[in-house]
GULOZA-86851 format. One record per residue (C-alpha): residue in one letter; x, y, z; residue number from 1. Coordinates in Angstrom, 2 decimals. Each point is the difference from the previous one (the first is absolute). Layout:
GULOZA-86851
  type       c1       c2       c3  seq
     a        X        Y        Z  NUM
...
end
This chain:
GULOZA-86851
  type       c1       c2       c3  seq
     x     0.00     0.00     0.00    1
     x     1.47     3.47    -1.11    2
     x    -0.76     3.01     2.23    3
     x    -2.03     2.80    -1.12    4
     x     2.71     2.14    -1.29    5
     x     1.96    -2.31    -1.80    6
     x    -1.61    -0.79    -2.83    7
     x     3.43    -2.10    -1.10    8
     x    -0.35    -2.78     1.95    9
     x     2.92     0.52     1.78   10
     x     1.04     1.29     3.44   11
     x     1.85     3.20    -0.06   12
     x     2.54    -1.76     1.46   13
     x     0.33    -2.84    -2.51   14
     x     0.08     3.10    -2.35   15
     x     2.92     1.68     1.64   16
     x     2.28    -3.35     0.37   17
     x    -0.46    -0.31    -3.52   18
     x     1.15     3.40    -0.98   19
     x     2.78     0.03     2.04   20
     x     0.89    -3.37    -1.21   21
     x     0.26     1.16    -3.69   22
     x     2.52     3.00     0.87   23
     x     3.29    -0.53    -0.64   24
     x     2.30    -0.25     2.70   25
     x     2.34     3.13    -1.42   26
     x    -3.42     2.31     0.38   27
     x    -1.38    -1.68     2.96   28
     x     0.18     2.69     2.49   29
     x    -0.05    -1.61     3.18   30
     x     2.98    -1.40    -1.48   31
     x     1.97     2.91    -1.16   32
     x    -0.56     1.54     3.80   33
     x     2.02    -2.72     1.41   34
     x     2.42    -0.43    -2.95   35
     x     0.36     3.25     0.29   36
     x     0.71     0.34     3.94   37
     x     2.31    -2.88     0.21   38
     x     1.99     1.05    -2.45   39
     x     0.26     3.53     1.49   40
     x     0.82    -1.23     3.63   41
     x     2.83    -2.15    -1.84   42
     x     1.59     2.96    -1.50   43
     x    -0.53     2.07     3.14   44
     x     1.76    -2.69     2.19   45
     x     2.93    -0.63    -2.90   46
     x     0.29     3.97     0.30   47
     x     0.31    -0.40     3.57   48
     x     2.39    -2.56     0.50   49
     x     1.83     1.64    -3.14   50
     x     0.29     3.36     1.93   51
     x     1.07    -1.75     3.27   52
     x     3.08    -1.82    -1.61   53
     x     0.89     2.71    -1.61   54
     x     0.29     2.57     2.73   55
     x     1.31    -3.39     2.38   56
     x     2.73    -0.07    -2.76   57
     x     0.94     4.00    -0.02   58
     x     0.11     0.17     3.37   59
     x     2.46    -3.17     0.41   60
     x     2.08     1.97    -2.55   61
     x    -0.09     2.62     2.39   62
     x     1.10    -1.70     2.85   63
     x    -3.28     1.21     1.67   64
     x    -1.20    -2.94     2.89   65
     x    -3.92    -0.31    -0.05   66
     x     0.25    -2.64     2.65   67
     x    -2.16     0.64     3.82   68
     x     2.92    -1.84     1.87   69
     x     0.67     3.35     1.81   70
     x    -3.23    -0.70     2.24   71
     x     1.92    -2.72     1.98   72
     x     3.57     2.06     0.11   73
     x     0.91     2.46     2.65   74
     x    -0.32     3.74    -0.54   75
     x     1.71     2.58     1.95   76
     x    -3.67     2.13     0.41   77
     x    -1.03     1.71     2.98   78
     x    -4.00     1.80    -0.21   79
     x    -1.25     2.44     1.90   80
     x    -3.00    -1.56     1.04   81
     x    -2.07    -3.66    -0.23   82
     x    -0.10    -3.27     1.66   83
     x     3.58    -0.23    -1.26   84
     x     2.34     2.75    -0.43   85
     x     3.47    -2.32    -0.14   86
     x    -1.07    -2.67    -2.74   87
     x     1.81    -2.69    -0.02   88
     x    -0.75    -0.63    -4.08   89
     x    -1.23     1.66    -2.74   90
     x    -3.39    -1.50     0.06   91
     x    -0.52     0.65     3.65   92
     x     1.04     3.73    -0.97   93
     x    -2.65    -0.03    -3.06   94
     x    -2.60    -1.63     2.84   95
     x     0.57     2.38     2.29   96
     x    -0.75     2.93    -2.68   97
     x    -3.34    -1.54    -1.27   98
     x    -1.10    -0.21     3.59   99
     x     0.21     3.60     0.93  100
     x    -1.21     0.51    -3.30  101
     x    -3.15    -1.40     0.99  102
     x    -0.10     1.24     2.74  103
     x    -0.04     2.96    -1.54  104
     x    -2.12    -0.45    -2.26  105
     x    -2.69    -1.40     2.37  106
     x     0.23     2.48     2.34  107
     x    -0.44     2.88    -2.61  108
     x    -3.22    -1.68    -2.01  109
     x    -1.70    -0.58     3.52  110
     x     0.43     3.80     1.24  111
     x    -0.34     1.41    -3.42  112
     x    -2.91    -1.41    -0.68  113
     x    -1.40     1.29     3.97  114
     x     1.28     3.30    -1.22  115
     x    -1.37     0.58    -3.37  116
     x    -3.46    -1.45     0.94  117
     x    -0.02     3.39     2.49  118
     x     1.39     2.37    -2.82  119
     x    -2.77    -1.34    -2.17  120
     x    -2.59     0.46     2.48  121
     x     1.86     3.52     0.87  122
     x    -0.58     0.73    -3.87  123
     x    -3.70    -0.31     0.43  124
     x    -0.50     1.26     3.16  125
     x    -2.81     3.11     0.30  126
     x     2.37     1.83     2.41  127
     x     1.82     2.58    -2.18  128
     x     3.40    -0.19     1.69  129
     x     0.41    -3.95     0.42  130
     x    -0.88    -0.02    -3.94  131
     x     2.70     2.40    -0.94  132
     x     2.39    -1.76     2.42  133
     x    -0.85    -3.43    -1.82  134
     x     0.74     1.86    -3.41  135
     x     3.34     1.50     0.87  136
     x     0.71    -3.36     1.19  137
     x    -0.87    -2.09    -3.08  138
     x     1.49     2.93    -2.31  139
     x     2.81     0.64     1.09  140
     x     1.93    -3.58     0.91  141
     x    -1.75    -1.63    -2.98  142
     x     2.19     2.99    -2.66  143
     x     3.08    -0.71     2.29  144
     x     2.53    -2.43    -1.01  145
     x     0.19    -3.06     2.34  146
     x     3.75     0.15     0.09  147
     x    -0.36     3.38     0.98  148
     x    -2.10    -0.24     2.52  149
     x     2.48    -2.67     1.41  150
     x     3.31     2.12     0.03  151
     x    -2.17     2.80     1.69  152
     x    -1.64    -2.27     3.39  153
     x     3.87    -1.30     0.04  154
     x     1.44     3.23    -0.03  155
     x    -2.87     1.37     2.77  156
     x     0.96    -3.04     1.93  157
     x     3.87     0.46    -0.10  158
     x    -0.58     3.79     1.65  159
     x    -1.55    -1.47     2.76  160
     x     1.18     0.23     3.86  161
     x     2.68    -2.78     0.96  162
     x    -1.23    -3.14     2.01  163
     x     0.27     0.73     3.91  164
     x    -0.87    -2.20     3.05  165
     x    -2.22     2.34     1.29  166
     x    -1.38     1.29    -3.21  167
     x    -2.80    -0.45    -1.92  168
     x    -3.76     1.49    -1.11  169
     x    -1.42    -2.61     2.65  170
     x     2.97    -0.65     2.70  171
     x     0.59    -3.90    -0.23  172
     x    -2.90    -1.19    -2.21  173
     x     0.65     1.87    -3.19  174
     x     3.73     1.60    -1.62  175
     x     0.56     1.85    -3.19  176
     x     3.49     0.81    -0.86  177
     x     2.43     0.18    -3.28  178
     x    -0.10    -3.81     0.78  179
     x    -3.07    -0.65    -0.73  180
     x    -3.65    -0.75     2.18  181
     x     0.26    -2.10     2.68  182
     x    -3.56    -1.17     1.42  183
     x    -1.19    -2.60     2.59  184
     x    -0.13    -3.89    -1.58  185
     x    -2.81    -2.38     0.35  186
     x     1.61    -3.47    -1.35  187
     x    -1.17    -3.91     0.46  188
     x     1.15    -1.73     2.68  189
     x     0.79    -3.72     0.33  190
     x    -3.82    -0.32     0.96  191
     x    -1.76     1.07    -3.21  192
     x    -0.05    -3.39    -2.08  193
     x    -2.27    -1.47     3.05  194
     x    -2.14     2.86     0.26  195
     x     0.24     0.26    -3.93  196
     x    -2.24    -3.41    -0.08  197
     x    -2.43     1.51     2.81  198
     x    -0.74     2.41    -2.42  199
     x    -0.17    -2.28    -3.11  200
     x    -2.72    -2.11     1.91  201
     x    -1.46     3.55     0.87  202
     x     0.04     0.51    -3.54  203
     x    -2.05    -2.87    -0.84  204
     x    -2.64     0.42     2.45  205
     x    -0.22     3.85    -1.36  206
     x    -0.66    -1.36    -3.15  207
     x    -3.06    -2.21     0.90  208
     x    -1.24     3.33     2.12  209
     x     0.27     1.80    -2.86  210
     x    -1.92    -2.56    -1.94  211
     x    -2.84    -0.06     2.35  212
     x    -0.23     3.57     0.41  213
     x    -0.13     0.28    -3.90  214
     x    -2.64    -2.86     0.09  215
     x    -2.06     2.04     2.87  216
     x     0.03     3.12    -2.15  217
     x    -1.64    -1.67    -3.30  218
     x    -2.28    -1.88     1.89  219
     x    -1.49     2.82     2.07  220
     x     1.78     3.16    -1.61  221
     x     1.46     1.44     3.53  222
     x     2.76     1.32     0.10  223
     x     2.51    -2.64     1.02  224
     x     3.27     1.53     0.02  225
     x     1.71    -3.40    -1.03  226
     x     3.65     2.09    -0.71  227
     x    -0.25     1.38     3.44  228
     x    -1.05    -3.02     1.61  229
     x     2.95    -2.01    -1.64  230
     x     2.74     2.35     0.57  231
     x    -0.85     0.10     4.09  232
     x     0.06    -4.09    -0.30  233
     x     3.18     0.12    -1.30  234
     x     1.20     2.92     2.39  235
     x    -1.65    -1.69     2.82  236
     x     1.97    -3.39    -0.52  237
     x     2.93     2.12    -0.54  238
     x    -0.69     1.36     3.52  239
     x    -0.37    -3.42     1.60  240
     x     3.19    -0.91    -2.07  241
     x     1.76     2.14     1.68  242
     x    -0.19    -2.23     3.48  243
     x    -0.66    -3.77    -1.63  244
     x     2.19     0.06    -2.89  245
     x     3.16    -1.98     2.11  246
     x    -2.81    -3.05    -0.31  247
     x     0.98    -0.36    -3.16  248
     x     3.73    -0.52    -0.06  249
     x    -0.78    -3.61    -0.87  250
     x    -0.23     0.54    -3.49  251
     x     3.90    -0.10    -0.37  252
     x     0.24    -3.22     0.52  253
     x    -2.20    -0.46    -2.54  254
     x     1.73     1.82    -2.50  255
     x     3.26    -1.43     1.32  256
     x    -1.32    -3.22    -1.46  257
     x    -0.87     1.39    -3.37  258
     x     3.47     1.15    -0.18  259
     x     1.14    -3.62     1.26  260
     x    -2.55    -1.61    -3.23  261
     x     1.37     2.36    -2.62  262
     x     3.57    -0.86     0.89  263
     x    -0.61    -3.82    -0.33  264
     x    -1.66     0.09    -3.20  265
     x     1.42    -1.40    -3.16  266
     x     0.99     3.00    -2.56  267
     x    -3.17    -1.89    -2.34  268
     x    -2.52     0.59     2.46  269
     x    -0.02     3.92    -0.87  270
     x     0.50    -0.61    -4.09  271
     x    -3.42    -2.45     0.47  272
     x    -1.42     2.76     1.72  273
     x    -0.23     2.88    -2.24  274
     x     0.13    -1.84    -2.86  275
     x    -3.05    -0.86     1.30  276
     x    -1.33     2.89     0.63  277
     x     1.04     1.79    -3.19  278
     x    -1.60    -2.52    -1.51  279
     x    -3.50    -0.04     1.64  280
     x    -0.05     4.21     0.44  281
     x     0.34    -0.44    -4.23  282
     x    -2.42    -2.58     0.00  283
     x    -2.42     2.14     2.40  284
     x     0.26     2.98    -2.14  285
     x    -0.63    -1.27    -3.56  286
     x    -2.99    -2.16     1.45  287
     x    -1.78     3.05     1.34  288
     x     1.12     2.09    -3.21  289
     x    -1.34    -2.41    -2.27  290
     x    -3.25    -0.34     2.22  291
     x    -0.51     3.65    -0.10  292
     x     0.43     0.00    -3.67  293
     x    -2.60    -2.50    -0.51  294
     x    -3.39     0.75    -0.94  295
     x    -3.80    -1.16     1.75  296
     x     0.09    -3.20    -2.15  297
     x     3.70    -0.80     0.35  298
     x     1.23     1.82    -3.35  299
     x     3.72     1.02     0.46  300
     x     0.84     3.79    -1.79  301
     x     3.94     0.56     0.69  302
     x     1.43     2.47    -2.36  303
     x     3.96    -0.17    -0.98  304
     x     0.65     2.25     3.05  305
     x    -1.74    -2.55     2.24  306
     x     1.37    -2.65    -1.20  307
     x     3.84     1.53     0.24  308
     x    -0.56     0.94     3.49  309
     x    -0.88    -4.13     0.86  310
     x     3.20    -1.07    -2.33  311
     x     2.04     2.64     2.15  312
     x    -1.19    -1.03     3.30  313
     x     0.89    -3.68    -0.84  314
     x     3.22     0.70    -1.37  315
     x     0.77     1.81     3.28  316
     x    -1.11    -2.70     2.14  317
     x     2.37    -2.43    -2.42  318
     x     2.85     2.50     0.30  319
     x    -0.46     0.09     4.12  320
     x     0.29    -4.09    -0.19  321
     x     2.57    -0.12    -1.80  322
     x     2.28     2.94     1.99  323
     x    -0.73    -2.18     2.88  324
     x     1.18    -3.46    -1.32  325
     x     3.25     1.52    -1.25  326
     x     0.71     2.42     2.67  327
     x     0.47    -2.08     2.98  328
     x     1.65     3.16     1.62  329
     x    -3.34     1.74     0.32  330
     x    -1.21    -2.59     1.54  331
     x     2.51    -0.33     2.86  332
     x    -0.23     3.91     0.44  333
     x    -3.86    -0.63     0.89  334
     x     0.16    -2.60     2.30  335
     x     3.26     2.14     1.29  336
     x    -1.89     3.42     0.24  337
     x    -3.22    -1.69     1.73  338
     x     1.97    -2.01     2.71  339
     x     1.70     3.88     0.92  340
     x    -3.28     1.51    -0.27  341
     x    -1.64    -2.39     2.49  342
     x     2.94    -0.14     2.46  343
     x     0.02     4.15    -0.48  344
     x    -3.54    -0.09     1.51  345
     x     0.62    -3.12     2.22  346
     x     2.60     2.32     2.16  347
     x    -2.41     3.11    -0.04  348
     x    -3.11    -2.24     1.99  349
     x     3.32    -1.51     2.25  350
     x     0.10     3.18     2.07  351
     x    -0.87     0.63     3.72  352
     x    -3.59     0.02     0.76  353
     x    -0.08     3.34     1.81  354
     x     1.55     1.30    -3.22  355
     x    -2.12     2.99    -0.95  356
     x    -1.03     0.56    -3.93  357
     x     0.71     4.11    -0.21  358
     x     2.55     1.71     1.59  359
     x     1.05     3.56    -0.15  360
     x     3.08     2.43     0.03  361
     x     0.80     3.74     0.42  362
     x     2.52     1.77    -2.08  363
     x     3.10     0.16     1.74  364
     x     3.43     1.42    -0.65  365
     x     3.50    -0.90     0.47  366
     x     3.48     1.73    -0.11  367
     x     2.91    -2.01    -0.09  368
     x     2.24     2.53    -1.57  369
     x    -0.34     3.96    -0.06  370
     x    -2.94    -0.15    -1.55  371
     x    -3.48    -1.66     0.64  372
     x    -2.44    -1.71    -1.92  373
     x    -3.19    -2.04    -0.41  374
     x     0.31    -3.82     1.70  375
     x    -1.63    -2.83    -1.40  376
     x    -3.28     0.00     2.74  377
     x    -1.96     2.44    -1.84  378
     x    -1.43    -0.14    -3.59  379
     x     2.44     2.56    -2.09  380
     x    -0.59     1.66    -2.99  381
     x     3.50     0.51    -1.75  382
     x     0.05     3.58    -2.11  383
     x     0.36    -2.26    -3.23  384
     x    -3.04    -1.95     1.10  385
     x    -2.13     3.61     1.23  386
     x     0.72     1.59    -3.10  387
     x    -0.61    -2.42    -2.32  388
     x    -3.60    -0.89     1.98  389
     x    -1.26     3.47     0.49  390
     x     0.77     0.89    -3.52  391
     x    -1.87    -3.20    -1.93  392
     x    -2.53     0.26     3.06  393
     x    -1.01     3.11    -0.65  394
     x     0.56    -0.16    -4.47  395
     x    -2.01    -2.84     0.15  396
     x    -2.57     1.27     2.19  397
     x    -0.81     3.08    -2.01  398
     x    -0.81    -2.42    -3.34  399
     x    -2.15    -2.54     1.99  400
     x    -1.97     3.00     2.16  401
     x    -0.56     1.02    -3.93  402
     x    -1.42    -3.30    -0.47  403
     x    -2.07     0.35     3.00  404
     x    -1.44     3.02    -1.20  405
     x    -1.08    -1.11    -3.84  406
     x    -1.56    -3.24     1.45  407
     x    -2.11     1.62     2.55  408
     x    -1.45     2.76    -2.72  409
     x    -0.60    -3.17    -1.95  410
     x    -2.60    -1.14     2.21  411
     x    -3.71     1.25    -1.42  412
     x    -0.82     2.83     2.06  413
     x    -3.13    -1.21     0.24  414
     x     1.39    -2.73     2.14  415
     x     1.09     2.48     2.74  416
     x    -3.28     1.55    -0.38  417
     x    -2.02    -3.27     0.47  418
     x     1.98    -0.89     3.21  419
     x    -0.80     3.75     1.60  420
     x    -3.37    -0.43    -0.87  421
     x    -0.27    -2.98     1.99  422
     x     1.56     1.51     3.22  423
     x     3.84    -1.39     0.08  424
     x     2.67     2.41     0.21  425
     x     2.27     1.37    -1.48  426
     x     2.83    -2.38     1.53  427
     x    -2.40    -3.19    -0.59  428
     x    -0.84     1.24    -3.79  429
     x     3.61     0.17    -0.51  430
     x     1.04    -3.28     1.76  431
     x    -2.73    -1.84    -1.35  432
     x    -0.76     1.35    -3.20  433
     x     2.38     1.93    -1.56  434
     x     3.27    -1.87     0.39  435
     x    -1.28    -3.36    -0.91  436
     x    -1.07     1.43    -3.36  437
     x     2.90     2.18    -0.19  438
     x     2.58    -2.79     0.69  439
     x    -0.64    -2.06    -2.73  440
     x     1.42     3.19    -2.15  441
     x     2.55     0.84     2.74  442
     x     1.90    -3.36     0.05  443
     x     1.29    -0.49    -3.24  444
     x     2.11     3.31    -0.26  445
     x     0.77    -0.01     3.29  446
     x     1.73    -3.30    -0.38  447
     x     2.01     1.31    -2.45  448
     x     1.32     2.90     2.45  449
     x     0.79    -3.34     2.25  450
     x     2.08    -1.37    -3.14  451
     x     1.53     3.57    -0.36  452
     x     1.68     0.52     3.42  453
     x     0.96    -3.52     0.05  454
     x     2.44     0.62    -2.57  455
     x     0.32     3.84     0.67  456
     x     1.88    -1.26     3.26  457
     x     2.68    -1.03    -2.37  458
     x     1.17     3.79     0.38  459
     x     0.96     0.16     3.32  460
     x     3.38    -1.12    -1.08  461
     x     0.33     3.98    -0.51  462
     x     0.03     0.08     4.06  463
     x     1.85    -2.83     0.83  464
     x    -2.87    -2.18     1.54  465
     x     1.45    -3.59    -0.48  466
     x    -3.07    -1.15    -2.26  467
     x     0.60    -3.22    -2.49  468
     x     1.07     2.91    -3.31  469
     x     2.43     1.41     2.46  470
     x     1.84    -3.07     1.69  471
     x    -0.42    -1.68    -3.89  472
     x     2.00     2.80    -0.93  473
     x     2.76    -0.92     2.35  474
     x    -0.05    -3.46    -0.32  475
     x     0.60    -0.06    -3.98  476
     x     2.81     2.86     0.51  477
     x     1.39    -2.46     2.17  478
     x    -0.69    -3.24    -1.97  479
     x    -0.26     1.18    -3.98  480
     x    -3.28    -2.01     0.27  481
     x    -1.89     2.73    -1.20  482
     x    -2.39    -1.52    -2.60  483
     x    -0.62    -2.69     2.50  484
     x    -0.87     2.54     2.60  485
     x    -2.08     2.46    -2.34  486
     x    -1.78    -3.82    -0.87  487
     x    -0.50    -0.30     3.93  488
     x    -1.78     3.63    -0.14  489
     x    -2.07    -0.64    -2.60  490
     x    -1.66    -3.45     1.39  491
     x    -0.09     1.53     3.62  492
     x    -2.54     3.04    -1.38  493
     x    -1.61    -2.34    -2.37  494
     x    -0.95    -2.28     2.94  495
     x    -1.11     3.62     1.67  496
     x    -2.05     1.09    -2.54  497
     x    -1.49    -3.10    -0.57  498
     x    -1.50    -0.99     3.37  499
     x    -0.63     3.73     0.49  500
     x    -2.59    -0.52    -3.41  501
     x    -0.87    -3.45     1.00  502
     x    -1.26     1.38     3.71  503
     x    -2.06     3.91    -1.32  504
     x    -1.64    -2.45    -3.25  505
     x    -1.05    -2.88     3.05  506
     x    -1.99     3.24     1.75  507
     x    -0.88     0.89    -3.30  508
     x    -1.59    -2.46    -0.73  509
     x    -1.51    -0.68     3.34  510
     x    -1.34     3.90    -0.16  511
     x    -1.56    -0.14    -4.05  512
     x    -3.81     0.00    -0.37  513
     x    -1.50    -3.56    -0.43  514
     x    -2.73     0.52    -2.55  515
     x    -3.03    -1.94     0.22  516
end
């Protein structure tokens, strides 16, 4: 039986198989695509490896060593600041650079982005003078050059007083001198892991509350509070934690014996493993991209995209196996790495019980000489370190409170409107209406300014603070390693940038309108 609108006899189907069957395979286009693609990522990867041995070959000529053999040598570096400043090696030199680096860097995105969410309220404000204050503020550090702006909070900082032991804006708690800012330091103490899982279980219970609040609210539309109910859980366990946590000193033992396990296994045991799992992650993914490619009735539509994405995965999958078979070494550097992990953690829960998990210094200096200066109790600021966060604190801030500012005008002003005219004010319409709307344009720019003085810290080599440009620098004047330290750069901001994207497009995503 034919259907109504096939007056053939045929299926349209049947009709299509047999036109594509009577095309020639040099004007079948499905098969030009791929023709076409493979023989373009063969010329780009013969162009690639071409390129490599040549410029392997010139710089051999050159007598130019490529090799990374200087991160195991000795260096004769000392830094001016970081959890290392006599480095044994080169690559405990380059680690201790792309720590303060980050620390750096994560210091400056988390008060920038406190600071220019009040300029770009400021810049919206109704009182005249806060307004104009917000203005001057986002005009004139966003037209002045970062480097600049560095050179000029170093050169403010330089002029100031010397450090004295009796001297100081608040006497003992708080010094500001041409060495820097010394403040009072709150650190973790050998207690924190155990009160670390009182909080974890906290955690868990201030999930369900949350869920249950949530459930109370769309059942009987009250307003639940479930955020506020799960944050006091989870500060109320962290409370409690503070006087139960030595009950759970146990767990090193039990992490002791993981550490005991992973040293007794065979070096196969980990190759099984994630081949394993590279294997069935593949296997997940394809299944669920070919089931959401398939139609009501089972009919499977994959275009050439679709079905180079499932070749890809699988040849990555294949490629993991087969780095694992051959490369025994990675396997003994897992089983290595998680037997030091575990023992790492085993001797942090082996610690007395009346250990407490915070602790706390103030500032204090010492003079062993003529002259005195910060000690190590307090939490110092270096001048390199000062200038080189005011000045990308307060850049940055000046682009993201711009960001702030175009996001909230945005936002319908009907919206505002609507929320008056049901009797919230003017802090509720802006926490609860405004900047939930006007986040979803605020993010993505304003992770960009996150990317931005990531890398923008690479200038504080200008003021000597000992970030990973600066000791880099040294080391490969030192070493002649300098493409494989430039290399070392480049992968250390990559991996930056990266989970910097990978972490604003997660709340992105989590923060776009779900149409219905």
């Amino acid at each position: 039986m034919t259907s109504p609108t096939d007056t053939s006899g045929t299926q349209p189907s049947d009709t299509h198989a047999a036109v594509s069957a009577r095309v020639p395979l040099w004007r079948d286009v499905v098969v030009l695509k791929w023709v076409t693609q493979v023989f373009l990522l063969v010329v780009v990867l013969g162009a690639m490896w071409f390129l490599a041995s040549q410029a392997g070959d010139n710089l051999r000529a050159r007598n130019i060593n490529t090799e990374f053999d200087f991160i195991e040598r000795p260096v004769d570096i000392q830094l001016g600041e970081g959890i290392d400043t006599h480095p044994d090696t080169g690559g405990r030199a380059l680690w201790t650079g792309m720590v303060n680096t980050l620390r750096l860097s994560l210091a400056g995105i988390i008060f920038a982005t406190a600071l220019g969410v009040v300029v770009g309220l400021a810049r919206l404000s109704d009182n005249w003078l806060v307004r104009q204050l917000g203005s001057l503020w986002v005009e004139t550090l966003r037209n002045i050059p970062l480097l600049v702006q560095m050179v000029f909070y170093f050169s403010i900082l330089t002029t100031l007083p010397r450090v004295g032991l009796d001297t100081g804006p608040i006497n003992g708690w708080l010094h500001i001198s041409n060495k820097g800012i010394s403040m009072p330091r709150v650190f973790i103490a050998d207690g924190f892991y155990q009160w670390l899982v009182v909080v974890l279980i906290g955690a868990a219970v201030g999930r369900y509350v949350h869920r249950r609040r949530s459930r109370i609210h769309d059942e009987t539309g009250a307003d639940t509070s479930p955020v506020l109910w799960a944050l006091g859980t989870v500060a109320a366990f962290g409370v409690v934690g503070l006087f139960v946590h030595p009950a759970f000193s146990w767990l090193g033992g039990v992490f002791g014996a993981v550490a005991g396990v992973l040293d007794a296994l065979p070096l196969v045991v980990p190759q099984i493993l994630l081949c394993g799992v590279a294997l069935g992650v593949t296997a997940t993914w394809i299944l669920r991209f070919l089931a959401a490619h398939r139609s009501a009735r089972g009919h499977l539509s994959l275009t050439d995209d679709d079905w180079f994405r499932v070749l890809f995965a699988a040849a990555a999958s294949l490629a993991v196996v087969y780095l694992m078979v051959r490369w025994t070494g990675l396997s003994s550097w897992i089983l290595n790495s998680g037997r030091d992990l575990f023992e790492v953690i085993e001797a942090k829960f082996d610690v007395d019980g009346a250990a407490r998990p915070f602790d706390a210094m103030r500032p204090d200096i010492v003079q062993k000489g003529k002259f005195p200066n910060y000690g190590t109790n307090g939490l110092t600021m270096t001048l390199g370190f000062a200038a080189v966060f005011f000045a990308v604190v307060f850049y940055t801030s000046a682009f993201i409170g711009e960001n702030v500012r175009g996001g909230i005008l945005a936002v319908p002003k009907g919206q505002t409107e609507a929320a008056l005219a049901v009797g919230l004010t003017r802090g509720q319409v802006l926490r609860r209406v405004v900047l939930p709307q006007a986040f979803r344009v605020i993010l993505p720019p304003t992770g960009n300014q996150y990317l931005n003085l990531t890398k923008n810290t690479s200038l504080a080599v200008a003021v000597g603070f000992s970030e990973i440009v600066q000791v880099g620098t040294t080391v490969f004047n030192q070493t002649g390693r300098t493409l494989p330290v430039v290399a070392i750069w480049m992968l250390f901001y990559l991996s930056c940038s990266l989970t910097i994207s990978v972490i604003v497009n997660w709340f992105n995503v989590r923060m776009k309108l779900v149409e219905r």
